[in-house]
C-alpha positions in Angstrom: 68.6 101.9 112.6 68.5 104.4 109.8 69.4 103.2 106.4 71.5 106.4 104.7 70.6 104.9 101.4 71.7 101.4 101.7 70.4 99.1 99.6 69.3 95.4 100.5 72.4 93.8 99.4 75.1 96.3 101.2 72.4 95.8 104.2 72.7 91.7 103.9 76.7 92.2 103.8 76.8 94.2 106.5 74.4 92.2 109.2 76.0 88.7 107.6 79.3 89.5 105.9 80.8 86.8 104.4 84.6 85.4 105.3 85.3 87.2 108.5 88.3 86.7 109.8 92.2 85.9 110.0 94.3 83.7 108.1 97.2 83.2 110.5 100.4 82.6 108.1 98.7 84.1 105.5 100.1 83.7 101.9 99.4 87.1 101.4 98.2 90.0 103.3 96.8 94.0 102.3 96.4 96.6 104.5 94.7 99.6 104.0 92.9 102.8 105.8 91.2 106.2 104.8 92.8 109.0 107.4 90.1 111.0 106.5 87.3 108.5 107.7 88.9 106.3 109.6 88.3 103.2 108.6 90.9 100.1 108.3 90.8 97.0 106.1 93.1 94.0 106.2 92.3 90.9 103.8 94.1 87.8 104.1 94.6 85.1 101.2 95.8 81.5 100.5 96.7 80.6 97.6 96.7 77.3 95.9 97.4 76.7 91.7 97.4 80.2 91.8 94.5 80.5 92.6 92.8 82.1 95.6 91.7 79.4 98.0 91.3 81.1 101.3 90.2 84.7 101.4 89.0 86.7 105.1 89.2 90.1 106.4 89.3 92.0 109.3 87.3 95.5 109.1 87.4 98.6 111.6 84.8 101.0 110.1 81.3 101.9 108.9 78.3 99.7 107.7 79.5 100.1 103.8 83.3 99.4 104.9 82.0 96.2 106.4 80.0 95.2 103.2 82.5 96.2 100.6 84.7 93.8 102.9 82.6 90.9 102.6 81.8 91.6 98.7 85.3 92.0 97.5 85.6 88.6 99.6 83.1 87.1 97.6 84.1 88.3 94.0 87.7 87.0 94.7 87.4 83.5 96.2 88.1 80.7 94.1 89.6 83.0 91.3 92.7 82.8 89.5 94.9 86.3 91.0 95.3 87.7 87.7 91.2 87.8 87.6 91.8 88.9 91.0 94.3 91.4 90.4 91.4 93.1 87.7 88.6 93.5 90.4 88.3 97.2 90.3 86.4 99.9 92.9 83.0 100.3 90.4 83.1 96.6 90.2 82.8 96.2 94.2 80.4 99.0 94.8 78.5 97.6 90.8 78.4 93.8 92.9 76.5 96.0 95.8 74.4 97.6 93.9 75.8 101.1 94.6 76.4 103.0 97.7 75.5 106.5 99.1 77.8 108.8 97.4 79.4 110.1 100.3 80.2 106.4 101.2 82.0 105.7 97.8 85.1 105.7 99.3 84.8 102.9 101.3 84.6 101.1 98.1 88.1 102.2 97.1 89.6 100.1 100.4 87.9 96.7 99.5 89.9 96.6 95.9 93.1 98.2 97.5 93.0 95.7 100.1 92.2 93.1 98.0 95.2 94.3 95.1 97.9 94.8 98.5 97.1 91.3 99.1 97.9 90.1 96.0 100.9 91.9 95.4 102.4 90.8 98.8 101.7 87.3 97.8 103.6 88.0 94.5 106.7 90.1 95.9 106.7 86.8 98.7 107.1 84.3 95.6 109.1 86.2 93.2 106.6 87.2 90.5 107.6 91.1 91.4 110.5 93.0 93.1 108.8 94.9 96.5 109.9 97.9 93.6 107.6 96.9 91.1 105.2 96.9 94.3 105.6 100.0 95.5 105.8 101.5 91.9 102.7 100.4 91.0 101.1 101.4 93.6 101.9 104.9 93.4 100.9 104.7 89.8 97.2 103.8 90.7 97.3 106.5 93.3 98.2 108.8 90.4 95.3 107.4 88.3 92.7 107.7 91.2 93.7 111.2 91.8 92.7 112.2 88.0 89.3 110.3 88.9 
């Protein structure tokens, strides 16, 4: 299998990735894709004390897709969801130890999964209006643009 410049750690998360899955009744969920490269990430979380307790995800994509999956999974479980909520793309593709540059992108999907889930967990309980949601969102769309 060629390697386009994986590392050993995005290699590991991609033949073992960590918390596969689906959390049916999730307390929250995120849903993401790239048109562009076709690749679709769901995570799924539980939440307990506020607290993630239960974290899995379903990927359809490429190799790095599949690792930045399993990292984000990783880096998130057990933490509170404001730590959560801070996780950012360098962070996931930082934990990996970098990807090709023309894989990059994937790393974008893991957070944005990641911070959907979150924020459907915190429209479901109150904490924001869907508004705030949806506002915020398209202000971090903004900010990625000017990257």
């Amino acid at each position: 299998m060629a390697q386009i410049g994986y590392n050993e750690t995005v290699m590991d998360h991609f033949m073992n990735p960590r918390n596969v899955g689906v959390i049916e009744n999730p307390d929250g969920y995120g849903k993401v894709g790239n048109p562009v490269c076709g690749d679709l990430m769901e995570i799924f979380i539980n939440v307990k004390d506020e607290r993630i307790s239960d974290i899995k995800f379903r990927t359809f994509g490429c190799g790095s897709a599949i690792a930045v999956s399993s990292m984000v999974t990783e880096m998130a479980k057990g933490k509170s969801l404001d730590e959560a909520a801070k996780i950012t793309r360098d962070d996931v593709a930082g934990e990996l130890g970098g990807l090709p540059p023309q894989k990059l992108h994937c790393s974008n999907l893991g957070a944005d999964a990641l911070h959907a889930a979150i924020k459907d967990y915190w429209v479901k309980t109150g904490k924001i209006s869907p508004k705030e949601a949806e506002a915020e969102e398209g202000a971090q769309e903004e900010e990625q643009e000017g990257e």
